[in-house]
PyMOL commands that place a pseudoatom at each C-alpha (Angstrom):
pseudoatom trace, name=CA, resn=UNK, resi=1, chain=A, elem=C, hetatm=0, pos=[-3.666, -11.464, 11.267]
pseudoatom trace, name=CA, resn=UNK, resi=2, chain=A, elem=C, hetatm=0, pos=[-4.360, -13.800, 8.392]
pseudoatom trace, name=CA, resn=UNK, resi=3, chain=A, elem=C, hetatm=0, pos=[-1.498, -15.423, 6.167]
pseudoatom trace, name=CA, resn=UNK, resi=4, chain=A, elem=C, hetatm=0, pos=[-2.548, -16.813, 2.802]
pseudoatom trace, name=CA, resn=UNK, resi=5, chain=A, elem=C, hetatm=0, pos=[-1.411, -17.260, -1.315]
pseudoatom trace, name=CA, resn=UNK, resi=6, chain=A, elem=C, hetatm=0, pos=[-1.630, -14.333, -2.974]
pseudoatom trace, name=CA, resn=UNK, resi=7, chain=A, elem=C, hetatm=0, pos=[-0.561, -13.511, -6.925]
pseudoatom trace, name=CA, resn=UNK, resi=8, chain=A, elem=C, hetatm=0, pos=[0.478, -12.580, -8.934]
pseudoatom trace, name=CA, resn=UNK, resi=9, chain=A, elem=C, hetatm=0, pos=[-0.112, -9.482, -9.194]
pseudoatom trace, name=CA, resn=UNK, resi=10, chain=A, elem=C, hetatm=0, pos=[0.546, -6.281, -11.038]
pseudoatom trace, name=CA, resn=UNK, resi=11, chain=A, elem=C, hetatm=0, pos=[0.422, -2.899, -9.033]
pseudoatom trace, name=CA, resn=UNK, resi=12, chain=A, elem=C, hetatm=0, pos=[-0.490, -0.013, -11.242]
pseudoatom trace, name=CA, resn=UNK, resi=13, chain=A, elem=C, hetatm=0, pos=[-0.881, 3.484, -10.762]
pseudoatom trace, name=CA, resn=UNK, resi=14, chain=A, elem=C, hetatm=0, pos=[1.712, 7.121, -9.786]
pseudoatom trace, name=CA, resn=UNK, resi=15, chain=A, elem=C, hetatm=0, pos=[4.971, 6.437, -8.317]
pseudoatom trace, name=CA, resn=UNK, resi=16, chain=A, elem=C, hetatm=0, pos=[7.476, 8.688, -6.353]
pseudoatom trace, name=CA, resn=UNK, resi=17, chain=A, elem=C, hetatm=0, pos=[10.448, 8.476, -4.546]
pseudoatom trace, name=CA, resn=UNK, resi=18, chain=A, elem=C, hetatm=0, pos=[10.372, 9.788, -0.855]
pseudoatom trace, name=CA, resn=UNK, resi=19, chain=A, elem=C, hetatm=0, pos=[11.120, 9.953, 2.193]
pseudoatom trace, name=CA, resn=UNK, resi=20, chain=A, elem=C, hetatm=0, pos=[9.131, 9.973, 5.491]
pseudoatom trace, name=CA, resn=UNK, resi=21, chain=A, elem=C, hetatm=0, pos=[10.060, 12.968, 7.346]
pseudoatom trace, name=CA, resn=UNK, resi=22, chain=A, elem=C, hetatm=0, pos=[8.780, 15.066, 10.122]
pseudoatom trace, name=CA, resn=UNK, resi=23, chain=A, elem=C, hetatm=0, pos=[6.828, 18.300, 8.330]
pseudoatom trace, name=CA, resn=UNK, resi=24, chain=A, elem=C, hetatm=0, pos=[8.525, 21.690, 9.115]
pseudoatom trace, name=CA, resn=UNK, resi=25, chain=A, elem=C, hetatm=0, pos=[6.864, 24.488, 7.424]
pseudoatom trace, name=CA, resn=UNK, resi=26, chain=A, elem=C, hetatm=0, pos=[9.993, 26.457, 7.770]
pseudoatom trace, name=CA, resn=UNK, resi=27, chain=A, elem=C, hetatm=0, pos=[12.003, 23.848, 6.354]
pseudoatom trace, name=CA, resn=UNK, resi=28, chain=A, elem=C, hetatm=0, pos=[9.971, 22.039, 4.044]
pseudoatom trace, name=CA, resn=UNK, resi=29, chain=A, elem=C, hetatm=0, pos=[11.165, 18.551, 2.857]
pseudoatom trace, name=CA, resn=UNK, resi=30, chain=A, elem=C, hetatm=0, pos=[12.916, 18.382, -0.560]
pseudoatom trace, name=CA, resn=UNK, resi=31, chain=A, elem=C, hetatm=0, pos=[10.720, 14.946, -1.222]
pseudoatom trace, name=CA, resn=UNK, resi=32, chain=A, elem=C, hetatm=0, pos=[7.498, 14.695, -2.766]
pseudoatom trace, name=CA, resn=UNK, resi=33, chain=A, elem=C, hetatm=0, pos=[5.083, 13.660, 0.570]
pseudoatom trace, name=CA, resn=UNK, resi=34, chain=A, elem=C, hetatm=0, pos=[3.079, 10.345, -0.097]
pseudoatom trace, name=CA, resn=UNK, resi=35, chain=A, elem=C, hetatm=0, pos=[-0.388, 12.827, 1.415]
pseudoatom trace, name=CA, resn=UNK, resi=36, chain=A, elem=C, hetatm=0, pos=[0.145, 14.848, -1.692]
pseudoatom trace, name=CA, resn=UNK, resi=37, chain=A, elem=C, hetatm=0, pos=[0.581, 11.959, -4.046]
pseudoatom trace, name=CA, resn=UNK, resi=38, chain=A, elem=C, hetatm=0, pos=[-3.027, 10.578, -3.216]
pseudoatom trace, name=CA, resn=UNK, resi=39, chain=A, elem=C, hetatm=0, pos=[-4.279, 14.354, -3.527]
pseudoatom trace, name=CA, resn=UNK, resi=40, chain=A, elem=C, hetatm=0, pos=[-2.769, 14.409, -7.103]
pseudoatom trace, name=CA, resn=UNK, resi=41, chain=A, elem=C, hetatm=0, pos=[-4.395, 10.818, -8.101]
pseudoatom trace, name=CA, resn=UNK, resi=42, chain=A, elem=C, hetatm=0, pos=[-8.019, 11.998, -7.099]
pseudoatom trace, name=CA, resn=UNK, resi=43, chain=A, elem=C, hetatm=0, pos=[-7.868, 14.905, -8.500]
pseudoatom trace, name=CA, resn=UNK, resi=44, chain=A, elem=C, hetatm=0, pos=[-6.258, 13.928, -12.075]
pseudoatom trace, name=CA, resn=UNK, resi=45, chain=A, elem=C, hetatm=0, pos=[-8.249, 10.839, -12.694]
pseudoatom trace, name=CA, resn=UNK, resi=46, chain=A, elem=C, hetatm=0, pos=[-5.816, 7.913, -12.054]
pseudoatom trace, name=CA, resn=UNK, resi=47, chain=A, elem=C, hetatm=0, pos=[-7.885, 5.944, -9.600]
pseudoatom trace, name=CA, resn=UNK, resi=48, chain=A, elem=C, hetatm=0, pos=[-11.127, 6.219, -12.120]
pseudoatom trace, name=CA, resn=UNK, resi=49, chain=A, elem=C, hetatm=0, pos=[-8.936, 5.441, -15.197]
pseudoatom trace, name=CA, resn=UNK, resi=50, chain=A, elem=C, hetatm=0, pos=[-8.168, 2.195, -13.328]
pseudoatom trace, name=CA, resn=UNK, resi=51, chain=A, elem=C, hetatm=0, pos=[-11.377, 1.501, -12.310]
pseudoatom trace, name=CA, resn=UNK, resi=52, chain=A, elem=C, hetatm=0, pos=[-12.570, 1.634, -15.246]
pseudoatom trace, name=CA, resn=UNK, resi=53, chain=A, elem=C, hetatm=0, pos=[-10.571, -1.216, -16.846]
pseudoatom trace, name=CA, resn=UNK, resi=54, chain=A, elem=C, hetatm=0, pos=[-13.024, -3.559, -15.098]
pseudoatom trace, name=CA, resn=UNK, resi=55, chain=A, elem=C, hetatm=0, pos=[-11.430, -6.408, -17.161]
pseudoatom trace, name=CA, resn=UNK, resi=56, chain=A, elem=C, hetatm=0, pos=[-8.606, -5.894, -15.116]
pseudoatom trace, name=CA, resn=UNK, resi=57, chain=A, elem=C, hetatm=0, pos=[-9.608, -5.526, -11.694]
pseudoatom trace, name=CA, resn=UNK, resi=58, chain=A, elem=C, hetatm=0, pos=[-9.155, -9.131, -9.925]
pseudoatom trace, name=CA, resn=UNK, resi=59, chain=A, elem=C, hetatm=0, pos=[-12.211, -10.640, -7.927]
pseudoatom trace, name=CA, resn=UNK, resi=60, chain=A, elem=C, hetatm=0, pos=[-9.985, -11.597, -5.175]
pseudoatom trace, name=CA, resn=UNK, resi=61, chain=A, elem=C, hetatm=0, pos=[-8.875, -8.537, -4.194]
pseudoatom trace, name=CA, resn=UNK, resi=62, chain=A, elem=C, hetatm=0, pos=[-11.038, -6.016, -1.461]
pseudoatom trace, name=CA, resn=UNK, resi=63, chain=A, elem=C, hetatm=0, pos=[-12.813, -3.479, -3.278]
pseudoatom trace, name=CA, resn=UNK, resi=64, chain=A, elem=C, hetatm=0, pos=[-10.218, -0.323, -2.204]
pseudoatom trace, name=CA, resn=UNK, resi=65, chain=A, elem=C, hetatm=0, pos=[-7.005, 1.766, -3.028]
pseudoatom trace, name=CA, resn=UNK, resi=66, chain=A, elem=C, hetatm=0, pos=[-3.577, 0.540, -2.013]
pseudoatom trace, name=CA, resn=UNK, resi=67, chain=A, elem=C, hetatm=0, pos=[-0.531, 2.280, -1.487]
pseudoatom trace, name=CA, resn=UNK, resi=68, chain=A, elem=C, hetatm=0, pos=[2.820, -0.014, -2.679]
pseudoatom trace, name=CA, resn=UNK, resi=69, chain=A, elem=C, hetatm=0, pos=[6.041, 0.672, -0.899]
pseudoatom trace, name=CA, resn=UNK, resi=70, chain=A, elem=C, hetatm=0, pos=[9.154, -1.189, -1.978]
pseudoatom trace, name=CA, resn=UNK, resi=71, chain=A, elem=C, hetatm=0, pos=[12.967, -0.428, -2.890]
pseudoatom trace, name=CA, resn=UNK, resi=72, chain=A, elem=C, hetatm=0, pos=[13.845, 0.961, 0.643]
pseudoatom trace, name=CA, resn=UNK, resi=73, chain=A, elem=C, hetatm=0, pos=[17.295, 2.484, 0.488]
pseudoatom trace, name=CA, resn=UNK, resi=74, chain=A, elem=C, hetatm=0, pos=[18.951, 1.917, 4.319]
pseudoatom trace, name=CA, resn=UNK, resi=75, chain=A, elem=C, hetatm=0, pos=[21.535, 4.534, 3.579]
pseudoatom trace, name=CA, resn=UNK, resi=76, chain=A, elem=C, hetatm=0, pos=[19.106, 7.736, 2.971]
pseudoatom trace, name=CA, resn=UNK, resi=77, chain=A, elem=C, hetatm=0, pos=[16.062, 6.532, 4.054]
pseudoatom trace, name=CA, resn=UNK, resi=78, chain=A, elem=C, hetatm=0, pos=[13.962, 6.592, 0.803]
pseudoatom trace, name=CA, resn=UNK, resi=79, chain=A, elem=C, hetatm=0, pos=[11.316, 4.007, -1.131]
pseudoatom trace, name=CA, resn=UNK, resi=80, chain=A, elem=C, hetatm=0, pos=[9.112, 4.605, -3.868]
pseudoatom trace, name=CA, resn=UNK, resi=81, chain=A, elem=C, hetatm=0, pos=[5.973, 4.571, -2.711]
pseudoatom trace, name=CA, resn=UNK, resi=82, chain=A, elem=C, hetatm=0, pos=[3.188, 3.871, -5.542]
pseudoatom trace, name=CA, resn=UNK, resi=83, chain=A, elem=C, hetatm=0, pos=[-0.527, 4.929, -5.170]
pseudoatom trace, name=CA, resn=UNK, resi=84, chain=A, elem=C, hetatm=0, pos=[-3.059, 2.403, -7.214]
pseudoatom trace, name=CA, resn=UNK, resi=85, chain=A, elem=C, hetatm=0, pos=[-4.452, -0.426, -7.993]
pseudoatom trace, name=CA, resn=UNK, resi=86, chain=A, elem=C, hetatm=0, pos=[-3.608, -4.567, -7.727]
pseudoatom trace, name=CA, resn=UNK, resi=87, chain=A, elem=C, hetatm=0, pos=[-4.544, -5.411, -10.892]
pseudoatom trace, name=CA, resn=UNK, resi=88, chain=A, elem=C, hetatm=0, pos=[-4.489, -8.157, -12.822]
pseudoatom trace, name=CA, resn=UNK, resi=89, chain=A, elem=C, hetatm=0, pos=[-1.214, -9.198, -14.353]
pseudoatom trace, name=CA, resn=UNK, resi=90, chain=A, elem=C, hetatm=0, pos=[-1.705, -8.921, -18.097]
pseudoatom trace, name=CA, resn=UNK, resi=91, chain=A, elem=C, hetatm=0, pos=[-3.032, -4.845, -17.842]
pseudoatom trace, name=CA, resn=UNK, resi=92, chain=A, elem=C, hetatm=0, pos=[-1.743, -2.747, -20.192]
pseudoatom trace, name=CA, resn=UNK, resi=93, chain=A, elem=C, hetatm=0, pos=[0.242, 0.151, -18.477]
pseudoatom trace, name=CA, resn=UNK, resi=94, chain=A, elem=C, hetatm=0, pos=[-1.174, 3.397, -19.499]
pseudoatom trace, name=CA, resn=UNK, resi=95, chain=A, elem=C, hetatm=0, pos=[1.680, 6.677, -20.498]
pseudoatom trace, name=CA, resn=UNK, resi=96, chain=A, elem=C, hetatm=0, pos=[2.298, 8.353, -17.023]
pseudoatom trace, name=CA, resn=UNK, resi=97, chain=A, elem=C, hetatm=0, pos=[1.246, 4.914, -15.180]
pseudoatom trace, name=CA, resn=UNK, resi=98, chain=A, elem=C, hetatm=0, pos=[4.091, 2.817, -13.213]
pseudoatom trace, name=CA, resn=UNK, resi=99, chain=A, elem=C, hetatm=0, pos=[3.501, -1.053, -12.802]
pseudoatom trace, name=CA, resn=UNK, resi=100, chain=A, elem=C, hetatm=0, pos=[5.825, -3.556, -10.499]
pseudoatom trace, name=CA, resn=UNK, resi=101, chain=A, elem=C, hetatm=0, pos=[4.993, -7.262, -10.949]
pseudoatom trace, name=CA, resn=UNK, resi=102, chain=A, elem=C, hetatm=0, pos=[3.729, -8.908, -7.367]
pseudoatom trace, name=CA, resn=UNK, resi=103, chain=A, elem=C, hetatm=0, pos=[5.106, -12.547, -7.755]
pseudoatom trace, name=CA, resn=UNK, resi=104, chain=A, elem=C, hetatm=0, pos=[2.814, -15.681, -6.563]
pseudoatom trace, name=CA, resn=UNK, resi=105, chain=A, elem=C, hetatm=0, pos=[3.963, -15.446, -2.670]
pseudoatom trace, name=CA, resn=UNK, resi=106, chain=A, elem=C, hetatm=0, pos=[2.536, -16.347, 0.923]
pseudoatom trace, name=CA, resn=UNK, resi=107, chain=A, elem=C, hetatm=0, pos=[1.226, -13.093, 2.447]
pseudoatom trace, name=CA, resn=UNK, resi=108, chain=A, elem=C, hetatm=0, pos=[0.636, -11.807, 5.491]
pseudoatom trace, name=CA, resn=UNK, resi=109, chain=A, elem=C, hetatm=0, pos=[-2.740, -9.416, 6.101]
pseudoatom trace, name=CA, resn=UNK, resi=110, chain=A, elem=C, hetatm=0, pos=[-2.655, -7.494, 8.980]
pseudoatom trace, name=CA, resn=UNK, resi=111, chain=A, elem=C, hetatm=0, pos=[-5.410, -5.274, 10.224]
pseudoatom trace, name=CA, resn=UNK, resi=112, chain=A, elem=C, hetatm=0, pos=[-4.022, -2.089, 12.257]
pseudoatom trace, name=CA, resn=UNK, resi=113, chain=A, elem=C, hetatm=0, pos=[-6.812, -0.346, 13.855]
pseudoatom trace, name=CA, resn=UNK, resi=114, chain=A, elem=C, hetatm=0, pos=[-6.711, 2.885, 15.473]
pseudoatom trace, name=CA, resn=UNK, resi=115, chain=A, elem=C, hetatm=0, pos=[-7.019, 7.087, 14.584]
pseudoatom trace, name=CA, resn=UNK, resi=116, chain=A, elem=C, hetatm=0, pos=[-5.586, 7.663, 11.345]
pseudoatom trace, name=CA, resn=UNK, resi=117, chain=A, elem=C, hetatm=0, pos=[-2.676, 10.167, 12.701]
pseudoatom trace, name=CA, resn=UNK, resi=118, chain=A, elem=C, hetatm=0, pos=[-1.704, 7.027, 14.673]
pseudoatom trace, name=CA, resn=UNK, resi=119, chain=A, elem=C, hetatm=0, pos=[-2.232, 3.935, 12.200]
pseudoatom trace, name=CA, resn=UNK, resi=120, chain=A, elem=C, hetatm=0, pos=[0.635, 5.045, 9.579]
pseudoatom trace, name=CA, resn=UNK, resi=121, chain=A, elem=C, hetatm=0, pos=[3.636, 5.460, 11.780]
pseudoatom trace, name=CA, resn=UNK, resi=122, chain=A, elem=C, hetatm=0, pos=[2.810, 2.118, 13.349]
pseudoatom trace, name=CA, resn=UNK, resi=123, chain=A, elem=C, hetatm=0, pos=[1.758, -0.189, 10.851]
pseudoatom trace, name=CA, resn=UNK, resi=124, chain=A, elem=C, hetatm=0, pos=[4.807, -1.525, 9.409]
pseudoatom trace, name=CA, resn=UNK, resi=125, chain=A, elem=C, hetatm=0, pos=[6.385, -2.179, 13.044]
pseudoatom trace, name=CA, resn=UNK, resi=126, chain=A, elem=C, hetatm=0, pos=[2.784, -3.517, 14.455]
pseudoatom trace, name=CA, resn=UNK, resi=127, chain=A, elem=C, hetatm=0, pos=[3.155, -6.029, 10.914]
pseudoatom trace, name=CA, resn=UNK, resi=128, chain=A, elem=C, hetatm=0, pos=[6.458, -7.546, 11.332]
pseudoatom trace, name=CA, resn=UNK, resi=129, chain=A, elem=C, hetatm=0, pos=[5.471, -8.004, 15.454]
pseudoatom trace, name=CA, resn=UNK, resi=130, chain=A, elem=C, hetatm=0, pos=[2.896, -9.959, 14.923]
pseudoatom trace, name=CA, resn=UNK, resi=131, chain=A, elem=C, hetatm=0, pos=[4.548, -11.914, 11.728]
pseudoatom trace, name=CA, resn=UNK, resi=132, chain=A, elem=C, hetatm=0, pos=[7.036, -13.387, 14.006]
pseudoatom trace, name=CA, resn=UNK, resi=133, chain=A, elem=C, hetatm=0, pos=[4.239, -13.984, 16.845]
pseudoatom trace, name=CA, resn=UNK, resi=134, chain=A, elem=C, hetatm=0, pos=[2.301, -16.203, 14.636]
pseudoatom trace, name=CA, resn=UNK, resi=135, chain=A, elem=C, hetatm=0, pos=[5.829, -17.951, 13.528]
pseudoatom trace, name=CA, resn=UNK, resi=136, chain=A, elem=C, hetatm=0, pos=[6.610, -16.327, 10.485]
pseudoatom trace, name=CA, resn=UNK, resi=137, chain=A, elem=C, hetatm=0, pos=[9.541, -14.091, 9.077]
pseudoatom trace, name=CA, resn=UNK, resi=138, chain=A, elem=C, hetatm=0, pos=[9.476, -11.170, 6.303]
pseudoatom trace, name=CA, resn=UNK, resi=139, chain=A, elem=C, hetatm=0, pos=[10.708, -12.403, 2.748]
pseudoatom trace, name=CA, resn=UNK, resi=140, chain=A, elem=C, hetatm=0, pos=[12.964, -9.983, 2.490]
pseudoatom trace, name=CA, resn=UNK, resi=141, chain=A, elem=C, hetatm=0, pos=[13.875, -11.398, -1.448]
pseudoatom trace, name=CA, resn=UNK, resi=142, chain=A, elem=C, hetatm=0, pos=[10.761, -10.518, -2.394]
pseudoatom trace, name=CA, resn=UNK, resi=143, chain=A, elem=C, hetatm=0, pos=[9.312, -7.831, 0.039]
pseudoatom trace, name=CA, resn=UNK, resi=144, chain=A, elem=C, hetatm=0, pos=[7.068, -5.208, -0.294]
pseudoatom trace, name=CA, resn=UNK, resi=145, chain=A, elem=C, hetatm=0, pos=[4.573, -3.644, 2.018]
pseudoatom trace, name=CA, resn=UNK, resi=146, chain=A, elem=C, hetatm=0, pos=[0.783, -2.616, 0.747]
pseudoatom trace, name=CA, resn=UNK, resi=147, chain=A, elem=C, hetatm=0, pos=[-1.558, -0.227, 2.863]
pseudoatom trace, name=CA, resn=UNK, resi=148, chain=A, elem=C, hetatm=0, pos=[-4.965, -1.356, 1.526]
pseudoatom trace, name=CA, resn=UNK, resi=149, chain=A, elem=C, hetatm=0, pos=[-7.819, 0.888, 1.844]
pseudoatom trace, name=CA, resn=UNK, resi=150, chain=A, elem=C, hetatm=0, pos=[-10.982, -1.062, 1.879]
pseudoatom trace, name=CA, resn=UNK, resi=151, chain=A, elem=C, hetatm=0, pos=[-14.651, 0.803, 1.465]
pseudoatom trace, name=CA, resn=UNK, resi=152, chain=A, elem=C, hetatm=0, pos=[-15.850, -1.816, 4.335]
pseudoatom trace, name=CA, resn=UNK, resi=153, chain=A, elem=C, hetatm=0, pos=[-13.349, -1.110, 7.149]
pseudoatom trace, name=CA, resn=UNK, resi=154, chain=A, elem=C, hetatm=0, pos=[-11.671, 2.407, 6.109]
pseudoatom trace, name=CA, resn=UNK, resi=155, chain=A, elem=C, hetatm=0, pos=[-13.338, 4.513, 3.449]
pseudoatom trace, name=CA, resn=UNK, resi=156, chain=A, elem=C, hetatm=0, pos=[-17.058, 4.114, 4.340]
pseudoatom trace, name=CA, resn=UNK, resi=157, chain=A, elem=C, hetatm=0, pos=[-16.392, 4.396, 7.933]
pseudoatom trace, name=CA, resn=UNK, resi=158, chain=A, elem=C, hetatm=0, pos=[-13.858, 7.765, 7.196]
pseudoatom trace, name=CA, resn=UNK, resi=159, chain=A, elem=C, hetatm=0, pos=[-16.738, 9.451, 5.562]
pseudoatom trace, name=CA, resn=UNK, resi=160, chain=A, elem=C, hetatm=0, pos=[-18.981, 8.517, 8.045]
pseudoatom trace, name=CA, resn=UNK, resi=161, chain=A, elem=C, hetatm=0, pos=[-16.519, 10.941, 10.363]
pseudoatom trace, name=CA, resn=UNK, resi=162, chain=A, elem=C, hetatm=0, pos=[-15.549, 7.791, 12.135]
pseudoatom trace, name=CA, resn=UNK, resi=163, chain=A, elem=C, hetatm=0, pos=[-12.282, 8.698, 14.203]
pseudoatom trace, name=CA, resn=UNK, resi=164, chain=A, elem=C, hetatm=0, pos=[-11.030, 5.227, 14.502]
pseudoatom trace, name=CA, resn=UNK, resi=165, chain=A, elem=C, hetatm=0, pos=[-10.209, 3.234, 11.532]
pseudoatom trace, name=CA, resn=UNK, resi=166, chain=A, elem=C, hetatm=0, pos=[-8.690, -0.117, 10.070]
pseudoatom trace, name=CA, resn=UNK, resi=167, chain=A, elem=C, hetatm=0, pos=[-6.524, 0.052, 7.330]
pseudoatom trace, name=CA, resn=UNK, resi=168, chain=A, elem=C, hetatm=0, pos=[-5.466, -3.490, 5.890]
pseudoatom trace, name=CA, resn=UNK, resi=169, chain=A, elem=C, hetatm=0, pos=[-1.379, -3.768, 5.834]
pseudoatom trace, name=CA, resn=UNK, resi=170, chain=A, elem=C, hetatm=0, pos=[0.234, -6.659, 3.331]
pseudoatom trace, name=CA, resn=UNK, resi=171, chain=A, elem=C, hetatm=0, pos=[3.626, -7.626, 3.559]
pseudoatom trace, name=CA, resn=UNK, resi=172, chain=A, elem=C, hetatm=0, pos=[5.254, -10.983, 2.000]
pseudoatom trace, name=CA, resn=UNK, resi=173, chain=A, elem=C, hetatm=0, pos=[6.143, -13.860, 4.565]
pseudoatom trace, name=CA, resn=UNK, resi=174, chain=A, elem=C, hetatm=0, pos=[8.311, -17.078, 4.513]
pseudoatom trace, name=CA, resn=UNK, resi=175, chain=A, elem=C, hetatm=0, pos=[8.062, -20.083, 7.630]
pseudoatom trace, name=CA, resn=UNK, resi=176, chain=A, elem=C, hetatm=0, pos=[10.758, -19.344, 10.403]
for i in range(1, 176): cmd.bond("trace and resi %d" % i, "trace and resi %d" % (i + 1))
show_as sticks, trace
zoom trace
């Protein structure tokens, strides 16, 4: 786990609202699921249309796709979950594009490792563990959580048929 400054930001790219659920094909959910999202931004061109705004795409950030998850609602268990970009602040946002401003904040970077059946379920719990082993807390004022898809430790490796993968998992941190 690292913790550093990070932002601001601006994430960019398809929103919905959802829900995790278990999948029963007899009863299937009444959300949109976050797998079909990312199948819908391949295939229609949003992660290439931000790409391609090069003067937009920050330096500091790894070369990869995030997924944004924010606005969790405790009483039915939903969040918008956002597939994209961190891009630089001052982007314009395209018709049929979201964007949620990422303040300047301390960050924590996690790296969950594991089968990819295994890392989502896990990563947010594995994140906040070790946040408060290293002597940290959440920000809850201004959280989020990112899954961050790098070529280096995820994509490469996933078409390479590796089975066991590291996705990169951000979440914002205060000192206890």
């Amino acid at each position: 786990m690292e913790f550093v400054d990070f932002g601001p930001y601006k994430m960019v790219g398809k929103e919905i609202r959802t829900k995790i659920e278990n999948v029963n094909p007899i009863f299937p959910s009444k959300f949109p699921t976050i797998p079909s999202l990312w199948k819908q931004c391949f295939s229609d061109g949003t992660f290439d249309t931000l790409a391609n705004m090069t003067e937009y795409c920050p330096d500091e950030t790894p070369n990869g796709y995030e997924g944004y998850m924010r606005d969790f609602n405790q009483e039915d268990g939903t969040f918008t979950y956002v597939a994209g970009f961190l891009m630089k602040t001052k982007i314009p946002v395209l018709d049929g594009f979201t964007a949620y401003d990422i303040p300047t904040c301390s960050l924590a970077i996690a790296w969950i490792e594991g089968e990819e059946h295994d890392i989502y379920p896990n990563a947010h719990q594995l994140t906040v563990e070790a946040i408060h082993q290293n002597g940290y807390k959440v920000d809850w004022e201004n959280y989020f959580s990112c899954e961050v898809y790098t070529d280096q430790r995820f994509g490469i490796p996933q078409k390479r048929g590796q089975k066991v993968l590291i996705l990169d998992y951000y979440m914002p941190v205060k000192q206890k």
